[in-house]
C-alpha atoms as a printed R data frame, in Angstrom:
    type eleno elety resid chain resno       x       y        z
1   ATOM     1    CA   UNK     A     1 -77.245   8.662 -225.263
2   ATOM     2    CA   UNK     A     2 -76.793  11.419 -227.686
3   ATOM     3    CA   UNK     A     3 -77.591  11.354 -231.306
4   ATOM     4    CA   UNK     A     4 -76.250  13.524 -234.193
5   ATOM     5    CA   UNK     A     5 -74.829  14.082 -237.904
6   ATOM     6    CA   UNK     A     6 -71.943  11.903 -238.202
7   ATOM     7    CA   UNK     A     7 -68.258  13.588 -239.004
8   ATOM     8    CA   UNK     A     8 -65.536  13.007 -241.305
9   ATOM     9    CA   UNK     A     9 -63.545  11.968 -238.112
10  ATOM    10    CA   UNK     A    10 -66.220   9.563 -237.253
11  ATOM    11    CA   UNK     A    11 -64.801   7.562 -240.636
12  ATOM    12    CA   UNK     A    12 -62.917   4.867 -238.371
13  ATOM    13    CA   UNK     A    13 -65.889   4.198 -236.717
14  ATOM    14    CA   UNK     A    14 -67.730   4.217 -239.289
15  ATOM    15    CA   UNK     A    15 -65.962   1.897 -241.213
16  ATOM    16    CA   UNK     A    16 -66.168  -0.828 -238.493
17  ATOM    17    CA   UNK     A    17 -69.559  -0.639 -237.879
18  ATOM    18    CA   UNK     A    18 -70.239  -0.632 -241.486
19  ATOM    19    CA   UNK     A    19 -68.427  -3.822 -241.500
20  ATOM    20    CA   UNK     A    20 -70.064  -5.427 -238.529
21  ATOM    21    CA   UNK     A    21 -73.480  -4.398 -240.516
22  ATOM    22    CA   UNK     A    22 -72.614  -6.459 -243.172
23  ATOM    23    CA   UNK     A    23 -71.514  -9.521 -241.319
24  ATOM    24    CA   UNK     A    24 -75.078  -9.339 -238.969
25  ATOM    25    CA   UNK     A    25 -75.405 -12.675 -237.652
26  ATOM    26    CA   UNK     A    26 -73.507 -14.451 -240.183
27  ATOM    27    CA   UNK     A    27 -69.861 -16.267 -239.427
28  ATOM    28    CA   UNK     A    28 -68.409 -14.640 -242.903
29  ATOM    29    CA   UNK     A    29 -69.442 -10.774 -243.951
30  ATOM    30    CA   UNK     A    30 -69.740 -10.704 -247.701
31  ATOM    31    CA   UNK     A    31 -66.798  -8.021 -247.295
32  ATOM    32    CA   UNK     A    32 -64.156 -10.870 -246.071
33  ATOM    33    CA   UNK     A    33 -65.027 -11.917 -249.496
34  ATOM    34    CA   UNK     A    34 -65.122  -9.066 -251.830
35  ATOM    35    CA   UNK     A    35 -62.235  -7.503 -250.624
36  ATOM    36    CA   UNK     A    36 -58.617  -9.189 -250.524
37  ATOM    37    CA   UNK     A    37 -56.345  -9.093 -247.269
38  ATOM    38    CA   UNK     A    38 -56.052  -8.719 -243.945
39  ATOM    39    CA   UNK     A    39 -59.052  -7.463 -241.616
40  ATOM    40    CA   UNK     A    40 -57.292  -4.287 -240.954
41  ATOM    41    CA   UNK     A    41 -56.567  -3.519 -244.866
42  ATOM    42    CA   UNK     A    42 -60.418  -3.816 -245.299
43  ATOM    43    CA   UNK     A    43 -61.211  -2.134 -243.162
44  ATOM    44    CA   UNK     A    44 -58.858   0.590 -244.689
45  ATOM    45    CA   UNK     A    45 -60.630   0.233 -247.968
46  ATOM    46    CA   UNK     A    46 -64.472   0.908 -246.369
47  ATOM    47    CA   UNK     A    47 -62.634   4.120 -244.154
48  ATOM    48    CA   UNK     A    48 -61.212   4.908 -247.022
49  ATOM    49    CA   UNK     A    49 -64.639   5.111 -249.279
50  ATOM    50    CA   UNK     A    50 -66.247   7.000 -245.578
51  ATOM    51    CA   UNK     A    51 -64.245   9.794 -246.817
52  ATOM    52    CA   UNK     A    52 -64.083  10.077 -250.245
53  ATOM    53    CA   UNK     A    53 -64.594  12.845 -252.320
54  ATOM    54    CA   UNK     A    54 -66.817  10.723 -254.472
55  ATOM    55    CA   UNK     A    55 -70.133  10.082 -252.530
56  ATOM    56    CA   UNK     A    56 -71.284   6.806 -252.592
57  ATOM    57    CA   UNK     A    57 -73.729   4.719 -249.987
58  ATOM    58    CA   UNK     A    58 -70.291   4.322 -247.619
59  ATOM    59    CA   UNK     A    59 -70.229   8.220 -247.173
60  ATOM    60    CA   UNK     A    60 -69.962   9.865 -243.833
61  ATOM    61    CA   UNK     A    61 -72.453  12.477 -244.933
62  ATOM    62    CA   UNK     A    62 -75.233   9.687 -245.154
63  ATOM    63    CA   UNK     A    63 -74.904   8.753 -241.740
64  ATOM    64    CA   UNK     A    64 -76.544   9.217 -237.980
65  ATOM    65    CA   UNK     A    65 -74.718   8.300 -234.894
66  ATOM    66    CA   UNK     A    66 -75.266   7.558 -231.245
67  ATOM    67    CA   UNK     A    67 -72.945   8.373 -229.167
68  ATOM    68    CA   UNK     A    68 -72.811   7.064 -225.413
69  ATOM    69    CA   UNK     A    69 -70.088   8.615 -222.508
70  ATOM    70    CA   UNK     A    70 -68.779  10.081 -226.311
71  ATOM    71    CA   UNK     A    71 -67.872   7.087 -227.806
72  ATOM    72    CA   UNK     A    72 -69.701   6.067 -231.015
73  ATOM    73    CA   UNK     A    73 -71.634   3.322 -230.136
74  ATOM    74    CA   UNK     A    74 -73.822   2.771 -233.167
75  ATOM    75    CA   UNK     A    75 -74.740   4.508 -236.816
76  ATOM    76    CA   UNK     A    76 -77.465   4.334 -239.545
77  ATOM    77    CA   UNK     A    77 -76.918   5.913 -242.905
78  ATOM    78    CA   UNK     A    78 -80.018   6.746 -244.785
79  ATOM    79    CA   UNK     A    79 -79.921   8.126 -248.454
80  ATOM    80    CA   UNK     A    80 -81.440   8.332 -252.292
81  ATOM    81    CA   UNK     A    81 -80.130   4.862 -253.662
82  ATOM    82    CA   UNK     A    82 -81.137   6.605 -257.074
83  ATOM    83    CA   UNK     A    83 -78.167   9.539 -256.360
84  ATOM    84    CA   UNK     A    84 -75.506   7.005 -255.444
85  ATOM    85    CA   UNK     A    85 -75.457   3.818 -257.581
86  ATOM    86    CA   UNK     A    86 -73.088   1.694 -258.390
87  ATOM    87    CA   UNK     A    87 -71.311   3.725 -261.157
88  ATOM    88    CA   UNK     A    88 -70.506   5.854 -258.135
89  ATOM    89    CA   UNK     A    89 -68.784   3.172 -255.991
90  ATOM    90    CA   UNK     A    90 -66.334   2.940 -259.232
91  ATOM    91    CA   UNK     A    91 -65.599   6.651 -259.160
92  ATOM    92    CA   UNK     A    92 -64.890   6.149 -255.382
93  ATOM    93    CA   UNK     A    93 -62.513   3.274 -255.874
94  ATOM    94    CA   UNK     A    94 -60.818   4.866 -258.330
95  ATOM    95    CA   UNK     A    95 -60.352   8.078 -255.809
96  ATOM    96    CA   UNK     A    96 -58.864   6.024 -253.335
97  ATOM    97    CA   UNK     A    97 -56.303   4.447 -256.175
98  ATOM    98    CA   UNK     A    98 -57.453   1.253 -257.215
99  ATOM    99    CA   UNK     A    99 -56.774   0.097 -260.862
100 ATOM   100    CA   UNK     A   100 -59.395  -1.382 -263.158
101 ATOM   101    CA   UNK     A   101 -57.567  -4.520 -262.830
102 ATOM   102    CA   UNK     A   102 -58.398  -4.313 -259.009
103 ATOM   103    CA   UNK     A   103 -62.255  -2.921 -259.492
104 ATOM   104    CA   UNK     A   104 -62.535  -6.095 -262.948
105 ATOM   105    CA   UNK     A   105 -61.509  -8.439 -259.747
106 ATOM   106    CA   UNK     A   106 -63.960  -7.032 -257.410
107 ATOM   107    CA   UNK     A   107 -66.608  -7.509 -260.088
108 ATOM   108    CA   UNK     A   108 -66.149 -11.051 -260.570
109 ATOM   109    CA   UNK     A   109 -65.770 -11.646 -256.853
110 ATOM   110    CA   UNK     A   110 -69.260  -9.628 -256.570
111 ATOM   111    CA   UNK     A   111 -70.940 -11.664 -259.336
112 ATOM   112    CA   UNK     A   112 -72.040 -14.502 -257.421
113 ATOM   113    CA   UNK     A   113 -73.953 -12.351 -255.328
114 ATOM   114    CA   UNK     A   114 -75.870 -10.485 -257.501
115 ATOM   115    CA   UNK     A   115 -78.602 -13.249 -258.124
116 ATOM   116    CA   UNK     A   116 -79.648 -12.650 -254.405
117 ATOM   117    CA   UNK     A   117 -80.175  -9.053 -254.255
118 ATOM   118    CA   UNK     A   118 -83.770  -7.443 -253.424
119 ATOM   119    CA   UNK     A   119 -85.379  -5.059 -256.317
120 ATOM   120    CA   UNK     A   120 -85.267  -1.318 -255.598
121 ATOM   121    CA   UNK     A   121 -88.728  -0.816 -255.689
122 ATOM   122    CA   UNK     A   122 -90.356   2.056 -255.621
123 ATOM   123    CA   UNK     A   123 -87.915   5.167 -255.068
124 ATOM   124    CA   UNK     A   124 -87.561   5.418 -251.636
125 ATOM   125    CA   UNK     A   125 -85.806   6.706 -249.031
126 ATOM   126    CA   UNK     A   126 -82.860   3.674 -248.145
127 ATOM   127    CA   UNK     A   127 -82.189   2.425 -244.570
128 ATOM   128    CA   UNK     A   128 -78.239   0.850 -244.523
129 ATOM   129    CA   UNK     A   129 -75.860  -0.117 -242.323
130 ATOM   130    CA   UNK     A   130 -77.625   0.115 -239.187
131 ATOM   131    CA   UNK     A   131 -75.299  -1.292 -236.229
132 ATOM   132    CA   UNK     A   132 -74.435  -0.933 -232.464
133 ATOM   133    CA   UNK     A   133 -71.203  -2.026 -230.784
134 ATOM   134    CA   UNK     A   134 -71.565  -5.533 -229.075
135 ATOM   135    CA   UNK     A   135 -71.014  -3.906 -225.484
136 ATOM   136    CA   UNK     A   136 -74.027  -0.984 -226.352
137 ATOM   137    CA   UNK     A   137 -76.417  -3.629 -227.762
138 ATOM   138    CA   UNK     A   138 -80.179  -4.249 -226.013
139 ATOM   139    CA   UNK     A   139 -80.033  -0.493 -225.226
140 ATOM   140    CA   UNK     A   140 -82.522   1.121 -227.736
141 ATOM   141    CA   UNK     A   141 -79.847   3.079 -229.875
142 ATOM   142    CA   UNK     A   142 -80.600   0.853 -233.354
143 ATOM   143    CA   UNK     A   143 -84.500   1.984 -232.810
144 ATOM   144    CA   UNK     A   144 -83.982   5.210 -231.856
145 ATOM   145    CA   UNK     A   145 -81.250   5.893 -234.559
146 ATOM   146    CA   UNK     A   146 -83.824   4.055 -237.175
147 ATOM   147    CA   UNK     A   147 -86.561   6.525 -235.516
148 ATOM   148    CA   UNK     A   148 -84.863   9.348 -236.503
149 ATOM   149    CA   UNK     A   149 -83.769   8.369 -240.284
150 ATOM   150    CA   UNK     A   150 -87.499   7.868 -240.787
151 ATOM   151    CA   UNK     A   151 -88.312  11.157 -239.689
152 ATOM   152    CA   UNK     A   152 -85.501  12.528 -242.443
153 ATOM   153    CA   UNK     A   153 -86.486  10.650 -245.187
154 ATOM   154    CA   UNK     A   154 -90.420  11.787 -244.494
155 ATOM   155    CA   UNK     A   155 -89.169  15.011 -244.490
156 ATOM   156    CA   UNK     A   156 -86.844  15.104 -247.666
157 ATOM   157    CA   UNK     A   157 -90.560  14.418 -249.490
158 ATOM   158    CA   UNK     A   158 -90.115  10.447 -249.262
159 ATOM   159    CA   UNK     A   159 -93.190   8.551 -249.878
160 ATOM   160    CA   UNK     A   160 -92.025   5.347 -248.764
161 ATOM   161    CA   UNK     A   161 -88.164   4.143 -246.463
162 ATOM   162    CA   UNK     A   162 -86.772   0.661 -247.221
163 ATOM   163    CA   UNK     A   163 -84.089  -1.815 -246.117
164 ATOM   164    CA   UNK     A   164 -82.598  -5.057 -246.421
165 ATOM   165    CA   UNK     A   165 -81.593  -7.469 -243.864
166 ATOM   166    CA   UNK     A   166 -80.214 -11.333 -244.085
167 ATOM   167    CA   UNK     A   167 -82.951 -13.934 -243.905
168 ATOM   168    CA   UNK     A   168 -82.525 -15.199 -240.342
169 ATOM   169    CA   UNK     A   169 -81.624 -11.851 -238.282
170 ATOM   170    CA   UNK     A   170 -84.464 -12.296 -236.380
171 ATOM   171    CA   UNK     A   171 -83.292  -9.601 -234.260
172 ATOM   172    CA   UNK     A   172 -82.821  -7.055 -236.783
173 ATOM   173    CA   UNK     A   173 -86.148  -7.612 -238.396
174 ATOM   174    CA   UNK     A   174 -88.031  -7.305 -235.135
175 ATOM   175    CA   UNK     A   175 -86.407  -3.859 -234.534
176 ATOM   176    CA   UNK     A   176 -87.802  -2.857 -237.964
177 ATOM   177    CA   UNK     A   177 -90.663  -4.318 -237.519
178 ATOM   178    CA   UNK     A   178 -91.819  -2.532 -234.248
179 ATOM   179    CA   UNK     A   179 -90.423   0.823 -236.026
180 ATOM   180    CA   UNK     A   180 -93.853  -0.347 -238.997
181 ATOM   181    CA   UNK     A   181 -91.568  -1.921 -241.378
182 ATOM   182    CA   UNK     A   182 -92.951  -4.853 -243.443
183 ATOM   183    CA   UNK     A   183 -91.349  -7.900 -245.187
184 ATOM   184    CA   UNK     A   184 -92.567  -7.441 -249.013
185 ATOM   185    CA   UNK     A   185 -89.735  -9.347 -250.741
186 ATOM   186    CA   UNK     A   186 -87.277 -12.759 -250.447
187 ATOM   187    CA   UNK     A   187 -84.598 -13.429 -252.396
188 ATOM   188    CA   UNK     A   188 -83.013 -16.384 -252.153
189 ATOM   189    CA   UNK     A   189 -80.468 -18.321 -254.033
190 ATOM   190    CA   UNK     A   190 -78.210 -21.437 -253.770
191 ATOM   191    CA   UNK     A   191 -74.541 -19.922 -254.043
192 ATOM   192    CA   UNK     A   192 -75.097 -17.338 -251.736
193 ATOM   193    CA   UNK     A   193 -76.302 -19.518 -248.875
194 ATOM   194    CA   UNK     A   194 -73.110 -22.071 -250.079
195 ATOM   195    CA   UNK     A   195 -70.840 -18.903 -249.321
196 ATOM   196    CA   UNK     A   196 -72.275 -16.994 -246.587
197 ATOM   197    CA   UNK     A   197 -74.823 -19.674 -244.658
198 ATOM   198    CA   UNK     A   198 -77.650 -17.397 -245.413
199 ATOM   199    CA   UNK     A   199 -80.505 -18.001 -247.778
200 ATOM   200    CA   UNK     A   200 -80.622 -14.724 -249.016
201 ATOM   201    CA   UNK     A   201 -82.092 -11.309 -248.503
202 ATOM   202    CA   UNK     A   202 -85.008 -10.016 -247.440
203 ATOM   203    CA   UNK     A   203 -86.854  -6.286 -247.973
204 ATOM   204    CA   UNK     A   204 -88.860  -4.406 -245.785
205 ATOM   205    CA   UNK     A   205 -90.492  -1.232 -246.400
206 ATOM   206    CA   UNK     A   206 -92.535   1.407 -244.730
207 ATOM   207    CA   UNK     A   207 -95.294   4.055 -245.845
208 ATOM   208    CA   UNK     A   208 -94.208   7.508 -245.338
209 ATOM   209    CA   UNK     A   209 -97.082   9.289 -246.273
């Protein structure tokens, strides 16, 4: 197992693993929601945001990943949620050609959600779309991929990393755990678990300093 920066030609990859992120454990990912059509044309929207000009959390440049007989087999992105809100996400989509009929659509579909989503907290360095390819999973690469983003963010200056996970991802939050993460937040709400099966989301965060 190798590690490294990830590539603008890792954006495929990327893109899928970014998906399977989302889903976790759940039978639905929120992205089967938010975005209309086939599996393959979202998938084509999330490649399609890897490689933007417009840098957003989806951005190849925010990622780590590990590679095993040089395939990808799992990637981490860690970055400054403060330098790549949502305003940036808008930019992105309109890069990539989407209308503001298509981004007013995504908005409402999003709405729902937005009851169930963690505070920021304190700035900090953010932990996303950590994932490993079902046939590379129970091999270490999450942990040692996670390892490594810590040890960037703590270098950048970072006083403290966070991340959320889905309530329930047991899994997940005993990787983080082990790595000194700590649950400091729930948020829970009724239409998200109606949609997605989930209670809500959780927060964990680490001391960097």
């Amino acid at each position: 197992m190798s590690i490294r920066p990830a590539r603008p030609t890792d954006s495929p990859e990327i893109a899928y693993l970014a998906y399977l992120a989302n889903r976790s454990h759940l039978a639905v990912a929120p992205y089967d929601l938010f975005f209309p059509g086939s599996f393959e044309q979202r998938l084509g929207v999330l490649e399609q945001l890897v490689r933007a000009r417009t840098v957003t959390w989806f951005h190849w440049s925010h990622f780590v990943v590990a590679e095993e007989q040089r395939r990808v087999a799992a990637v981490l992105a860690g970055y400054d949620s403060r330098a790549v809100g949502l305003h940036c996400l808008g930019e992105a989509l309109y890069e990539i050609g989407w209308g503001e009929r298509q981004i007013a659509e995504l908005n409402e579909r999003v709405e729902p959600f937005e009851g169930c989503t963690p505070s920021e907290g304190e700035h900090a360095w953010s932990i996303d779309h950590v994932a490993t390819l079902p046939a590379y999973r129970d091999r270490g690469l999450a942990s040692a991929l996670l390892i490594h983003m810590v040890e960037k963010g703590r270098g950048l200056g970072f006083s403290a990393a966070q991340l959320n996970l889905y309530i329930g991802n047991s899994a997940a939050q005993r990787i983080y755990e082990k790595a000194g993460f700590r649950l400091v937040e729930k948020c829970t709400d009724p239409g998200f678990e109606e949609a997605l099966g989930c209670p809500g989301i959780a927060r964990m965060v680490l001391a960097l300093t």
